[in-house]
Each structure stands twice: as C-alpha cells, then as structure tokens.
N, CA and C atoms of all chains as a GROMACS GRO file, in nm:
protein
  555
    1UNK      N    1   3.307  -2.714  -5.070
    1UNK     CA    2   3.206  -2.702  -5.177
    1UNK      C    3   3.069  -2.676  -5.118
    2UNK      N    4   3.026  -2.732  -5.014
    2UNK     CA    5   2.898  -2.751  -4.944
    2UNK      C    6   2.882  -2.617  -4.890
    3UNK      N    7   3.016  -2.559  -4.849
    3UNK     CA    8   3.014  -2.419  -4.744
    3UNK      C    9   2.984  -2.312  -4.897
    4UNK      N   10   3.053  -2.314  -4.988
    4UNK     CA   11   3.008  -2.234  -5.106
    4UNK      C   12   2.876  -2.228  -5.148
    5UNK      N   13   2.839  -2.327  -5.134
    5UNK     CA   14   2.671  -2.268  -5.208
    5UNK      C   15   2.578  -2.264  -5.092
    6UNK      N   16   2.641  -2.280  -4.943
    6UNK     CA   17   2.566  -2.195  -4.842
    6UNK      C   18   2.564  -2.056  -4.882
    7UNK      N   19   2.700  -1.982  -4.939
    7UNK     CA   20   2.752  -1.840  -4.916
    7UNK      C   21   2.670  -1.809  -5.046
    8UNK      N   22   2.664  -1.870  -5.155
    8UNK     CA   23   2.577  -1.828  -5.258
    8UNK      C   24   2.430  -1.820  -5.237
    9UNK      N   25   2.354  -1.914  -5.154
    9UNK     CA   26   2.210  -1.901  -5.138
    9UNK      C   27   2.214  -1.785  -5.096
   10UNK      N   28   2.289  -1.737  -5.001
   10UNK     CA   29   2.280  -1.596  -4.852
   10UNK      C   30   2.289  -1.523  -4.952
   11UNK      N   31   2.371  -1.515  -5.009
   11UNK     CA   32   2.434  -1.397  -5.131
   11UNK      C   33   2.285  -1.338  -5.226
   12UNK      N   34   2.259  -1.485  -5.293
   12UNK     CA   35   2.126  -1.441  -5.358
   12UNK      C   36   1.986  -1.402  -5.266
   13UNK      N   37   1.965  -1.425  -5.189
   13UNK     CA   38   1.873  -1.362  -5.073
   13UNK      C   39   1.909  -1.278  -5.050
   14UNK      N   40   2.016  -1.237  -5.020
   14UNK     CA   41   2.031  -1.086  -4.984
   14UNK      C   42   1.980  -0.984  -5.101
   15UNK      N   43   2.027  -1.002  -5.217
   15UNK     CA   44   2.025  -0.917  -5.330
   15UNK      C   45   1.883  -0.925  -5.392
   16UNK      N   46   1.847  -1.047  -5.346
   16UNK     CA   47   1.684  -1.006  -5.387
   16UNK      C   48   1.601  -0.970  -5.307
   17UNK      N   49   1.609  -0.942  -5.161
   17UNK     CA   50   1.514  -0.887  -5.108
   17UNK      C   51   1.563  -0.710  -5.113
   18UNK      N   52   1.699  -0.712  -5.094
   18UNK     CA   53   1.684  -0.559  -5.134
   18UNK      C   54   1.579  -0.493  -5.284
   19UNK      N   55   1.642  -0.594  -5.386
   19UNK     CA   56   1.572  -0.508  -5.490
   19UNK      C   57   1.436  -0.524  -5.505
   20UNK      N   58   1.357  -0.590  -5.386
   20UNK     CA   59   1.184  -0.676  -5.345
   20UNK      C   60   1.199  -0.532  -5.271
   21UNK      N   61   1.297  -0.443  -5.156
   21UNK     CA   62   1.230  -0.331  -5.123
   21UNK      C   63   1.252  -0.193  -5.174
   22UNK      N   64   1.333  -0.191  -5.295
   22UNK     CA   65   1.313  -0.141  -5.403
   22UNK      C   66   1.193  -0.104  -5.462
   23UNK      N   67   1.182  -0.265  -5.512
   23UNK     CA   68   1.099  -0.238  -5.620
   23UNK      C   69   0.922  -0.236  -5.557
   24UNK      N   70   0.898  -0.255  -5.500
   24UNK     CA   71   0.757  -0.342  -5.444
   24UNK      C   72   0.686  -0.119  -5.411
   25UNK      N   73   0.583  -0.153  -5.472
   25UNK     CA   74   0.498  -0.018  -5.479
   25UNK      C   75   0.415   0.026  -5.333
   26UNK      N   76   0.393  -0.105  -5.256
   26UNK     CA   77   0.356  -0.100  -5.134
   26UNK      C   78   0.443  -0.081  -5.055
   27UNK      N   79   0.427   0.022  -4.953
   27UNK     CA   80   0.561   0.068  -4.845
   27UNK      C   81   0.551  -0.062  -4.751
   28UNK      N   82   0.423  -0.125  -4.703
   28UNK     CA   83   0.436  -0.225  -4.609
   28UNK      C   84   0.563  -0.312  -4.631
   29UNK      N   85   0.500  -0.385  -4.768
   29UNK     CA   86   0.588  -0.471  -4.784
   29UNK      C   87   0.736  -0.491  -4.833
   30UNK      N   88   0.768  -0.319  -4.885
   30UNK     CA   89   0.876  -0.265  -4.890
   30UNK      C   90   0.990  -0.272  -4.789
   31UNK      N   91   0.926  -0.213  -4.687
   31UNK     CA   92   0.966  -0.188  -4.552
   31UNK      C   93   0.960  -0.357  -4.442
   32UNK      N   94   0.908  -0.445  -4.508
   32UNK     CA   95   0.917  -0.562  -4.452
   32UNK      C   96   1.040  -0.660  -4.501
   33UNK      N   97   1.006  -0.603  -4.665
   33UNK     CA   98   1.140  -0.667  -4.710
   33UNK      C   99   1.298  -0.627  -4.691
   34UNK      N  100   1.298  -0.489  -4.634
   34UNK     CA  101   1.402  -0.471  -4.546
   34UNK      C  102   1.428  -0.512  -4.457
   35UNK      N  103   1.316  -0.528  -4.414
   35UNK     CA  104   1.376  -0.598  -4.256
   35UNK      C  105   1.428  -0.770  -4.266
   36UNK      N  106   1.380  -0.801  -4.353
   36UNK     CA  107   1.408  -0.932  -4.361
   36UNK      C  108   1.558  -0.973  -4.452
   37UNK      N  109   1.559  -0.850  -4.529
   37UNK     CA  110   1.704  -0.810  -4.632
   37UNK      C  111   1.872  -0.814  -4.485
   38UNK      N  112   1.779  -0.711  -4.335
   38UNK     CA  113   1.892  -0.731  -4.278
   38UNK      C  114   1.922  -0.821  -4.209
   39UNK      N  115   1.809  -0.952  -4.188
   39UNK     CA  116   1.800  -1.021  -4.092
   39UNK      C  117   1.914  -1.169  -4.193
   40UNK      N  118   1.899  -1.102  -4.326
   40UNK     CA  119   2.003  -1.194  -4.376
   40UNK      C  120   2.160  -1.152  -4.395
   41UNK      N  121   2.137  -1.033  -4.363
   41UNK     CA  122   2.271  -0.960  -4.359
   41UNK      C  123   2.348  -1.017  -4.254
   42UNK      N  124   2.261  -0.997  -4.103
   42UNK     CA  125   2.295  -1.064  -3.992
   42UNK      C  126   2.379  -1.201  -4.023
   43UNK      N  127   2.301  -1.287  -4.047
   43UNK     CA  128   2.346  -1.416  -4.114
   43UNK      C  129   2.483  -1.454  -4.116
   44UNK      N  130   2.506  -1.298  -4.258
   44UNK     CA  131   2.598  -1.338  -4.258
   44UNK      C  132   2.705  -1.251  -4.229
   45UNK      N  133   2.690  -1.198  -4.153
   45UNK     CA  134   2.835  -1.115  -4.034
   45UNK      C  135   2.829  -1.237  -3.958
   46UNK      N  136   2.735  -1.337  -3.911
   46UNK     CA  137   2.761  -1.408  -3.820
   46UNK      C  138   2.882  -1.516  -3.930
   47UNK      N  139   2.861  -1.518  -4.004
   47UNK     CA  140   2.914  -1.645  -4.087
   47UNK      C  141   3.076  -1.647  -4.068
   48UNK      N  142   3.072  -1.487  -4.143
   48UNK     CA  143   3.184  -1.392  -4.128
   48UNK      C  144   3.278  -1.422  -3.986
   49UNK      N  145   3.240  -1.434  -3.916
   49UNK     CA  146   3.290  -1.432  -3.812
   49UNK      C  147   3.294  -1.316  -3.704
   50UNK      N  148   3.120  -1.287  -3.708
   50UNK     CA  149   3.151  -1.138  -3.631
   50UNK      C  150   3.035  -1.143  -3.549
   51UNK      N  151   3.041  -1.236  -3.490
   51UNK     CA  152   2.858  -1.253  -3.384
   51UNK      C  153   2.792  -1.086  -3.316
   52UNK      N  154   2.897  -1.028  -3.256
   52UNK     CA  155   2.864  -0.918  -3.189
   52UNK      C  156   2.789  -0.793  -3.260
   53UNK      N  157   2.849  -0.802  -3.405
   53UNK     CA  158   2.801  -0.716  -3.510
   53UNK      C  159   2.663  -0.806  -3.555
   54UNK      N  160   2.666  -0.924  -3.587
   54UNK     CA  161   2.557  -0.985  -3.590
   54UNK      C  162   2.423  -0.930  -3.489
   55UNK      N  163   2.468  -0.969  -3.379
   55UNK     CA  164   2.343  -0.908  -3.274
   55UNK      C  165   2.332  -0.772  -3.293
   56UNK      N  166   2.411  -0.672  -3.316
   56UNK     CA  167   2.409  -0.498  -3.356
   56UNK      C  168   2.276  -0.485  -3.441
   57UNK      N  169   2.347  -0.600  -3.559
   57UNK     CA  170   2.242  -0.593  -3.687
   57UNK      C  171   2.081  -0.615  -3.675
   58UNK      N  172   2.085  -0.723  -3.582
   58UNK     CA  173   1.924  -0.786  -3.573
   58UNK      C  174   1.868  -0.689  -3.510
   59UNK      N  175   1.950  -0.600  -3.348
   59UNK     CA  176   1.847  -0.529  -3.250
   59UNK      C  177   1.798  -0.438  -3.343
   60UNK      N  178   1.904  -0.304  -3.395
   60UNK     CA  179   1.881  -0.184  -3.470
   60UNK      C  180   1.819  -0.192  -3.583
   61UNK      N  181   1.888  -0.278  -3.685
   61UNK     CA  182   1.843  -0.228  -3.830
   61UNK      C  183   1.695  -0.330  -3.843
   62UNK      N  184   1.669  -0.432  -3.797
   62UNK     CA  185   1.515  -0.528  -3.767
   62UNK      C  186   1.478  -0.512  -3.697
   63UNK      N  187   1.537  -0.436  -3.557
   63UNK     CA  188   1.402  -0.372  -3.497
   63UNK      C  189   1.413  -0.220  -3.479
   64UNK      N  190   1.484  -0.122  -3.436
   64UNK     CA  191   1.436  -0.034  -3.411
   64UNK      C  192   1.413   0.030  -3.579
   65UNK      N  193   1.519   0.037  -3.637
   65UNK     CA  194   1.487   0.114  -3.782
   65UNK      C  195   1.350   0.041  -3.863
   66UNK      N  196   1.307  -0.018  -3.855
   66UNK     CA  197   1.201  -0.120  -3.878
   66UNK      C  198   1.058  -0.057  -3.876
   67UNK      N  199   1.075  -0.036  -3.723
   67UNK     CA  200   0.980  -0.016  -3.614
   67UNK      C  201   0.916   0.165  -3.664
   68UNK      N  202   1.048   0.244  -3.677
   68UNK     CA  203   1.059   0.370  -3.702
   68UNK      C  204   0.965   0.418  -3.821
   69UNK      N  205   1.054   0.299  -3.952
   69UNK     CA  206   0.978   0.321  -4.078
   69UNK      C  207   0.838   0.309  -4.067
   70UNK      N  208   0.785   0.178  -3.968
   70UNK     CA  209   0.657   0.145  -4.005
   70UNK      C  210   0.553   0.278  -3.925
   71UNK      N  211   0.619   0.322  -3.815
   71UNK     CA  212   0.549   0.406  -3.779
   71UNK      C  213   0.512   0.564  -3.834
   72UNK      N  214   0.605   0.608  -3.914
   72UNK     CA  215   0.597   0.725  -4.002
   72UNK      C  216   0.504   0.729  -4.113
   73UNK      N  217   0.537   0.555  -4.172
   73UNK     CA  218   0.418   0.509  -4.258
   73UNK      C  219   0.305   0.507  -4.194
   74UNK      N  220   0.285   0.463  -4.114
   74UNK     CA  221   0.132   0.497  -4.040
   74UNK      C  222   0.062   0.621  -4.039
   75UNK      N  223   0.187   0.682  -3.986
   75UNK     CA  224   0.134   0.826  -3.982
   75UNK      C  225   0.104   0.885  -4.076
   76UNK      N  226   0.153   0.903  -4.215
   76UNK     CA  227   0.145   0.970  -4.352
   76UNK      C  228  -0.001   0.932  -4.416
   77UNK      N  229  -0.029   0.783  -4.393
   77UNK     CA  230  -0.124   0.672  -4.437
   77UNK      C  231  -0.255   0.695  -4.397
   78UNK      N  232  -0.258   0.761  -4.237
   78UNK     CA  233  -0.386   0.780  -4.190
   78UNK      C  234  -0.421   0.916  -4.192
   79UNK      N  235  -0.295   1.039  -4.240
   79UNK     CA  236  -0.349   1.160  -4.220
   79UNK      C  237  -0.388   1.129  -4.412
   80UNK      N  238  -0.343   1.087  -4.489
   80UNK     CA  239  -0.387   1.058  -4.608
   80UNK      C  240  -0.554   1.049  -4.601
   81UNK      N  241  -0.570   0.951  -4.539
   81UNK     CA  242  -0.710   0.867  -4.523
   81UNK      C  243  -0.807   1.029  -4.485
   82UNK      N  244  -0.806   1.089  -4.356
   82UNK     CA  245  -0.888   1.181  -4.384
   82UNK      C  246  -0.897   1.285  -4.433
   83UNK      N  247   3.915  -1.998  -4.969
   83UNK     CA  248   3.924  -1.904  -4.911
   83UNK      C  249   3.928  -1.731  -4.931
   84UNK      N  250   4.000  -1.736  -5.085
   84UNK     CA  251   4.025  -1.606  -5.116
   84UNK      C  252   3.879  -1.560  -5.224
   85UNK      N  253   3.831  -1.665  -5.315
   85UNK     CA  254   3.704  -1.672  -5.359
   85UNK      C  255   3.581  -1.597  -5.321
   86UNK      N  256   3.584  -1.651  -5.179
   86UNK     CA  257   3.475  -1.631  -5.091
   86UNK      C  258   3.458  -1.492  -5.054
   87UNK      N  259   3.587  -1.379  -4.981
   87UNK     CA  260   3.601  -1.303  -4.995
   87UNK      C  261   3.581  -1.171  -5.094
   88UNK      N  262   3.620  -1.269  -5.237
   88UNK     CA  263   3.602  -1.157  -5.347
   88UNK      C  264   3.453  -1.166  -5.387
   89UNK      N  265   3.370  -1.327  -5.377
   89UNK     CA  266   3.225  -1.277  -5.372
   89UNK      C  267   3.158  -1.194  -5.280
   90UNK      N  268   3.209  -1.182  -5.162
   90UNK     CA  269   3.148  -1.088  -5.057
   90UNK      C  270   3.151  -0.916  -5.087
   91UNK      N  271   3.275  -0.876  -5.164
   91UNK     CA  272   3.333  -0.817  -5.199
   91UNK      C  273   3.202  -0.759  -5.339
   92UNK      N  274   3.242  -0.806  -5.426
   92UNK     CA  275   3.093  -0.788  -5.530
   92UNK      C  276   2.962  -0.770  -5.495
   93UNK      N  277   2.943  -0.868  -5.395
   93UNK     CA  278   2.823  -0.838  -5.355
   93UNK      C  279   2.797  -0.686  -5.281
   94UNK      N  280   2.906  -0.662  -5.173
   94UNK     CA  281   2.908  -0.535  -5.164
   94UNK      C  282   2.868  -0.440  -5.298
   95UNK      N  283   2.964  -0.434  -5.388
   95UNK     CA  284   3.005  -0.337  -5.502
   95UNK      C  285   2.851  -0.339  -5.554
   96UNK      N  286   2.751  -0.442  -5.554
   96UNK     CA  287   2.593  -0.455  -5.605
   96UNK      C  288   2.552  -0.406  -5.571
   97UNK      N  289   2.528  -0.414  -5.454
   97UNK     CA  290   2.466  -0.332  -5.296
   97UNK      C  291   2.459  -0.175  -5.298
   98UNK      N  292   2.563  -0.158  -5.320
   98UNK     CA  293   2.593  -0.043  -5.355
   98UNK      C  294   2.551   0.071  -5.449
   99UNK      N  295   2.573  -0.022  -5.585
   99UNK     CA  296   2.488   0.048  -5.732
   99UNK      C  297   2.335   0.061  -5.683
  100UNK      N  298   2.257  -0.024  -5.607
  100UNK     CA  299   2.150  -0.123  -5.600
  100UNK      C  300   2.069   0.054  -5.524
  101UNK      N  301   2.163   0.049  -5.405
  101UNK     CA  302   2.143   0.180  -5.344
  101UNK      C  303   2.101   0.343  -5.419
  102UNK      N  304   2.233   0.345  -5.520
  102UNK     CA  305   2.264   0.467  -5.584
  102UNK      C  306   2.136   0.460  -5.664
  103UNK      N  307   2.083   0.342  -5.738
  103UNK     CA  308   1.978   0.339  -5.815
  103UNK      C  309   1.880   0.375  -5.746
  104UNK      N  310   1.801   0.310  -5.609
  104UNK     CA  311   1.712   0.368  -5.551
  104UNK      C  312   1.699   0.517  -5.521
  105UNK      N  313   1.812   0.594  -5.475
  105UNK     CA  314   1.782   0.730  -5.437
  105UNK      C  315   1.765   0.844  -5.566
  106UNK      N  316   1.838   0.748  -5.652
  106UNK     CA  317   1.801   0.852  -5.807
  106UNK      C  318   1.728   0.803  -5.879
  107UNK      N  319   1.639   0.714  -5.858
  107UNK     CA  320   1.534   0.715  -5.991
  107UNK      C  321   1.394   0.680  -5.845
  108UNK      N  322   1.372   0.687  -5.742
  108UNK     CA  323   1.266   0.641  -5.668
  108UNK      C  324   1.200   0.827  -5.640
  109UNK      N  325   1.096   0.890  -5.636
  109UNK     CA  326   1.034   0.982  -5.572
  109UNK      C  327   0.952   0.966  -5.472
  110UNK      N  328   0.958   0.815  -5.397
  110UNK     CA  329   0.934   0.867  -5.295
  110UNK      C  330   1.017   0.864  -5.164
  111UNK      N  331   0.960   0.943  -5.071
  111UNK     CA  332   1.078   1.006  -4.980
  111UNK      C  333   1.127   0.937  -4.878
  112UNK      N  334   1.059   0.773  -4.823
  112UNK     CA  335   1.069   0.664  -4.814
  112UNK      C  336   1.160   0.591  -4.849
  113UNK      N  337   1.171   0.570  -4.984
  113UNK     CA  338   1.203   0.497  -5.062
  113UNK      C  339   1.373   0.529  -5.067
  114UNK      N  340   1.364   0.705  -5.039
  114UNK     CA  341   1.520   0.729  -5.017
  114UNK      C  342   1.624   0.694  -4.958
  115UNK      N  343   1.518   0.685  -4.837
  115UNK     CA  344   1.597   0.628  -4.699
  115UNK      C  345   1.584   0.494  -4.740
  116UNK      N  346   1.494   0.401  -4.763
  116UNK     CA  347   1.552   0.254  -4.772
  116UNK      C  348   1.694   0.242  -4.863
  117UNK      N  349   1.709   0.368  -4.977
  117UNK     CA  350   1.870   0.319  -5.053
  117UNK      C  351   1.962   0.345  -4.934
  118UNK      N  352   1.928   0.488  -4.891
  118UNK     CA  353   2.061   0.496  -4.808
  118UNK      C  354   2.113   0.404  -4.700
  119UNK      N  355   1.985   0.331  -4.640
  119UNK     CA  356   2.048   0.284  -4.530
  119UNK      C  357   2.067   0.138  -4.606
  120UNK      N  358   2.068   0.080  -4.746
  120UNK     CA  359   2.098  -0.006  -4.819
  120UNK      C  360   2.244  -0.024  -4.858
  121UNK      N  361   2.318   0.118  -4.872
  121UNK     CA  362   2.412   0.164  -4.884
  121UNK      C  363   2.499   0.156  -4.785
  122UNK      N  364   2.455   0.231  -4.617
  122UNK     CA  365   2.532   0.156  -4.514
  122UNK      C  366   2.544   0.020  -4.495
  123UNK      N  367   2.407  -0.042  -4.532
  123UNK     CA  368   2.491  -0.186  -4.518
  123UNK      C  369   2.577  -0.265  -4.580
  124UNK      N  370   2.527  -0.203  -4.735
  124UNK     CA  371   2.672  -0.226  -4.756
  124UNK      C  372   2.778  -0.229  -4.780
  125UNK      N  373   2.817  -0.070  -4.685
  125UNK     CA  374   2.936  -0.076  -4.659
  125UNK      C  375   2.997  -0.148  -4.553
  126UNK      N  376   2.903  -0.179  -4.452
  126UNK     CA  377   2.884  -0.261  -4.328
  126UNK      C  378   2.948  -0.383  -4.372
  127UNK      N  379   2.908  -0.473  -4.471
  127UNK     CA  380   2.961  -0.543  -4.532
  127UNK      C  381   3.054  -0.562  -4.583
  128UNK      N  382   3.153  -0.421  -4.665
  128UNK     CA  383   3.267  -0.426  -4.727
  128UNK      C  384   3.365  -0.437  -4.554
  129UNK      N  385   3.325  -0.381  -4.480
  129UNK     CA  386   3.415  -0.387  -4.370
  129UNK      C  387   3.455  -0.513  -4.303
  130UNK      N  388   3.342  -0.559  -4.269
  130UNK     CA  389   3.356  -0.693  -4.221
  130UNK      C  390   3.390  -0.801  -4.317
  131UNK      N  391   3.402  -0.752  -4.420
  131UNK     CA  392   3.461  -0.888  -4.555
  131UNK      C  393   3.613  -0.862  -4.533
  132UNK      N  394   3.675  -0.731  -4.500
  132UNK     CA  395   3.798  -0.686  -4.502
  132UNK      C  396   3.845  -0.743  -4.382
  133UNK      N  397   3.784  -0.769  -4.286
  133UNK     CA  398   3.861  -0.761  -4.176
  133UNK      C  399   3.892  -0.928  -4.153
  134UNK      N  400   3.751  -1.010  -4.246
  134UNK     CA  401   3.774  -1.144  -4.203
  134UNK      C  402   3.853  -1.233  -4.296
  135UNK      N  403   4.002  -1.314  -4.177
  135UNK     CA  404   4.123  -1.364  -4.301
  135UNK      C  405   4.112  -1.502  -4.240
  136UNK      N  406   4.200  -1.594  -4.272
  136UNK     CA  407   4.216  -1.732  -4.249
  136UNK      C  408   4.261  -1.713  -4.135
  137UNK      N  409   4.376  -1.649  -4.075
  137UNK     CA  410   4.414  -1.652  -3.979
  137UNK      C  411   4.306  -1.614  -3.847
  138UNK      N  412   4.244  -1.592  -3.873
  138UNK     CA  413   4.132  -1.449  -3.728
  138UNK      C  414   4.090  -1.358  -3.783
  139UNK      N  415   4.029  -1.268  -3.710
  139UNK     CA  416   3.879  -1.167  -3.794
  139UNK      C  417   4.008  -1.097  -3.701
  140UNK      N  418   3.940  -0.959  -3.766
  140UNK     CA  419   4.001  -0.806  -3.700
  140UNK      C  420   3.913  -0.765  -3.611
  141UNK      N  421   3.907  -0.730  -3.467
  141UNK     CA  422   3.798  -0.631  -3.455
  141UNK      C  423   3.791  -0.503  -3.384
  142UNK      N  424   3.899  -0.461  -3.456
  142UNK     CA  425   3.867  -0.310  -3.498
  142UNK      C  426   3.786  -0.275  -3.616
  143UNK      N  427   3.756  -0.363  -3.680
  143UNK     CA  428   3.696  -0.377  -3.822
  143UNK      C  429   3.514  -0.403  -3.772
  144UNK      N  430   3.530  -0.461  -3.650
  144UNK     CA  431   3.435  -0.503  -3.582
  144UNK      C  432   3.355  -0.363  -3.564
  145UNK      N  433   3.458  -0.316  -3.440
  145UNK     CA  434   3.427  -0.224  -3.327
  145UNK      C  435   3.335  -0.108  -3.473
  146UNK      N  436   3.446  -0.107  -3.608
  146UNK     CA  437   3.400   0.046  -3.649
  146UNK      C  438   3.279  -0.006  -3.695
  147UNK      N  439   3.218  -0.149  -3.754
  147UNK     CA  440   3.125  -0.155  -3.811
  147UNK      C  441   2.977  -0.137  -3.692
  148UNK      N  442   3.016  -0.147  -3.583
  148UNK     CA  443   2.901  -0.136  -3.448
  148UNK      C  444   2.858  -0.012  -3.419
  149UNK      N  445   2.990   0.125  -3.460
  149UNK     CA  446   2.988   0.243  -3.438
  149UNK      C  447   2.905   0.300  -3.570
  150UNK      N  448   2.923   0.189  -3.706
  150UNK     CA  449   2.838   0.269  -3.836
  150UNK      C  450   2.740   0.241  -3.848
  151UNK      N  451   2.682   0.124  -3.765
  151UNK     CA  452   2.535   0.101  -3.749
  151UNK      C  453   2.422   0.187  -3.655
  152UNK      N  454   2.480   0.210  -3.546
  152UNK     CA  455   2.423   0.310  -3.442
  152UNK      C  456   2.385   0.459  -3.538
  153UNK      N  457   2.496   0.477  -3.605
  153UNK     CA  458   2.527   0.627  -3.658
  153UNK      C  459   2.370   0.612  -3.794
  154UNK      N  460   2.385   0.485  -3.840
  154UNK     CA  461   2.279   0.448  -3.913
  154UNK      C  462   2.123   0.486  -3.839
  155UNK      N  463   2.129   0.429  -3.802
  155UNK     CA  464   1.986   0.454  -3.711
  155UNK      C  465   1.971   0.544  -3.647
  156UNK      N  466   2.077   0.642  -3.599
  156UNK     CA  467   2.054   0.787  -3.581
  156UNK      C  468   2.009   0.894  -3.730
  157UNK      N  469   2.072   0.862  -3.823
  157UNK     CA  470   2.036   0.914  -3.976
  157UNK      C  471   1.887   0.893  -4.007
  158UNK      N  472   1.867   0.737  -4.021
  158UNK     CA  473   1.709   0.713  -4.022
  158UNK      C  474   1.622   0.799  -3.938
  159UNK      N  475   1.638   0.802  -3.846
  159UNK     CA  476   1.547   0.887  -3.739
  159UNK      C  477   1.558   1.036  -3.783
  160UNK      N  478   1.666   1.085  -3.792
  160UNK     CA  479   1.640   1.217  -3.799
  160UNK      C  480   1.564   1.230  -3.955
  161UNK      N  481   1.606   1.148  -4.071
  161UNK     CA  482   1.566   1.193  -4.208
  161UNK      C  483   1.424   1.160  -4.167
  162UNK      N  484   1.374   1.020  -4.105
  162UNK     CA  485   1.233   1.014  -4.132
  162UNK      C  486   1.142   1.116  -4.074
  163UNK      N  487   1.241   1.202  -3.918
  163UNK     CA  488   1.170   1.319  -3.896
  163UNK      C  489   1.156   1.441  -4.010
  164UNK      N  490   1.215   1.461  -4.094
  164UNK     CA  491   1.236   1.572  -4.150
  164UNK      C  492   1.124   1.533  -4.257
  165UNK      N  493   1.125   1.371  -4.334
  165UNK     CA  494   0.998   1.337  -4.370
  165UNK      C  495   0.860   1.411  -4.346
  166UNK      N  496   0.847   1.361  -4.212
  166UNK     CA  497   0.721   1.419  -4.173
  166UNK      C  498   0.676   1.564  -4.149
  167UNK      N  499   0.810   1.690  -4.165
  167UNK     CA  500   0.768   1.761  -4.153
  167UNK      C  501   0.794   1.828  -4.276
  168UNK      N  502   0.816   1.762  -4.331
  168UNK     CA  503   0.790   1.792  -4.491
  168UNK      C  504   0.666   1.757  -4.582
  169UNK      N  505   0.584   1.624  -4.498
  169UNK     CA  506   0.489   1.563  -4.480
  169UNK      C  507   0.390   1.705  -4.450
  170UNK      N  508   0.427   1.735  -4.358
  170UNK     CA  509   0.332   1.848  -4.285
  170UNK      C  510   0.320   1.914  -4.346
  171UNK      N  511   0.384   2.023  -4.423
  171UNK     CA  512   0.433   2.121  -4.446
  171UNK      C  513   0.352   2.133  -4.656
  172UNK      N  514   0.407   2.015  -4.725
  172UNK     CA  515   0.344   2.022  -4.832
  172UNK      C  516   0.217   1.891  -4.873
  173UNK      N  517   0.216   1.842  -4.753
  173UNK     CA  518   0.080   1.740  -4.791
  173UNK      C  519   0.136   1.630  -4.886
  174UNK      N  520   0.252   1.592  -4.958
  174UNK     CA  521   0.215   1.472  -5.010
  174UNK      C  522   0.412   1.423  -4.954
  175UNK      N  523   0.443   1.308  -5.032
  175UNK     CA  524   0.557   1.272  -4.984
  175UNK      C  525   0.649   1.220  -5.126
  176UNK      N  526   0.605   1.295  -5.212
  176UNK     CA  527   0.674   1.332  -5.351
  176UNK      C  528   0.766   1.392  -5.358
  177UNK      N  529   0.904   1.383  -5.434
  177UNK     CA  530   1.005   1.431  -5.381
  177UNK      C  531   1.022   1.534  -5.531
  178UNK      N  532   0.929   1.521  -5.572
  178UNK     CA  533   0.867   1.659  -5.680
  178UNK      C  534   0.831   1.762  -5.647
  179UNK      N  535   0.750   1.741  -5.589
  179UNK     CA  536   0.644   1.845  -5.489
  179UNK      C  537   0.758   1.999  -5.378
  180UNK      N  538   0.871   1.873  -5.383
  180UNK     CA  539   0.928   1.993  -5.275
  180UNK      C  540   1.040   2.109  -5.359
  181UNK      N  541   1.044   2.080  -5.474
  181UNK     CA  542   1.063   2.179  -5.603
  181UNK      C  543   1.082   2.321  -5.529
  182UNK      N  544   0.940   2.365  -5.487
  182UNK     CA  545   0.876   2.473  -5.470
  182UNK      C  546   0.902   2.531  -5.337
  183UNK      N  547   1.053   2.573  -5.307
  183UNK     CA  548   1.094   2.601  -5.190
  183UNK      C  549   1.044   2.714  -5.141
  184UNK      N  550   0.942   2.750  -5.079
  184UNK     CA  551   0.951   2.862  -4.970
  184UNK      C  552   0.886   2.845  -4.858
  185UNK      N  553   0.892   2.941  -4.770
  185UNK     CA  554   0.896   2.994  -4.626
  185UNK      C  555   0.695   2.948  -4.618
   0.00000   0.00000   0.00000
C-alpha cells in the first residue's frame, strides 16, 4: 500500500510538469520544467528496475538536451533584443 | 503487482496524447520539440513498463530503451539546428510564418 502511493505521487509529478512545459508561455521555465519532468522520469526507470537507463536519462535528456534547448533560446532571445 | 504495471501503462498512453496535443495546437517551434521528445519518453516508458515482471526486468528492453534515448538527443540537436536556421532565414520562430516557402 505504502509502495502504491509512492508510484502515484511519481505518476502525478510526472504528468504535471510535462503539461507546466506545455503550458507555461515562458521558454525558460518551459524548458526547466522539462528538465525536471525527466529527472522524474529517471526516478522512475530507477524504481522500475532499470538503474542503467536511469543514469542514460539524467546525463542526456537533464543535461545535454537541456543544455541544447537553453542555448538556442539564448540565441533567438538576444538576436530578438537587437 | 499487475496494477502497478497497468498504471505505468496509462500513464504512458497520457504522455502520449499530452505530446500529440503539444505539436498540434503549440506554434512555437520550441514548443514542438518539447512534445516530441515528450513522446519519446514516453515511449521510453512503455518499454521499460513491458519489460519489468515479478520474476526480473528484461534487458533487452533495457539495452533498446538506451539506444532510443541517444537517437533522442541526436533528433533534438539536429531539429533545434534547423530551428535556427529557420530562425535565420525568416526572423521569427512562428510556425505560421514558414507558410511562405521559398528559395
């Protein structure tokens, strides 16, 4: 019972930070709430029983795809600006 | 045991719609790529829900989900390049704007 509404908190965190980088009009925090959407994904492949895919998840999709987005956003943001 | 599974399972199938919704009703070009790679995960997810039973996890179920993540972040990179030179090319990042195909 105790292990079930672990799997339900994860469950509902997951599904609301995706639709937080959905919905959210600011790319920052769009793009933050992804990262934090996979860092619960991670979670739970680890839960799952899949540590190795776990670590896959955290390096790539929280940091390099992360890293990628924020920097394109930069770029678009400041040629905007002048 | 089997419960647990079929919520993982839904949650996938959410994930999923959650995705399809972002790339068809969002214009911006951003916003695309966050469904799609919303979408790999979760399919990332349907895999690894499949593979994990009472008895032991699979991991070949493993191995393919390590090979669809890489392939992920190769996609991101190239779309967010094409972004920017679409960026370049018509000045805004409206996925209206690029209507107006020419040379």
């Amino acid at each position: 019972m105790n292990d079930m509404i672990l799997h339900l908190v994860l469950i509902f965190l997951l599904i609301l930070f995706a639709l937080l980088s959905i919905e959210l009009k600011d790319l920052t925090k769009a793009i933050l709430s992804f990262s934090i959407f996979s860092i619960f994904l991670a979670i739970i492949f680890y839960i799952l029983g899949a540590p190795y895919v776990a670590v896959f998840q955290l390096a790539i999709y929280a940091g390099a795809v992360t890293v990628l987005f924020l920097a394109v956003m930069h770029t678009i943001k400041r040629r905007r600006i002048e | 045991m089997n419960d647990v599974l079929s919520i993982y399972l839904t949650t996938s199938l959410l994930l999923i719609i959650l995705g399809f919704y972002c790339i068809s009703s969002k214009r911006n070009m951003v916003k695309t790529i966050i469904g799609i790679e919303i979408i790999t995960s979760a399919i990332n997810l349907n895999f690894i829900t499949l593979g994990f039973s009472k008895n032991g996890v699979d991991y070949f179920a493993q191995s393919i989900t390590i090979i669809s993540i890489s392939i992920a972040a190769c996609i991101a990179a190239v779309a967010l390049s094409l972004i920017l030179n679409a960026y370049r090319h018509y000045g805004s990042i409206d996925l209206r704007k690029l209507r107006r195909l020419r040379w």
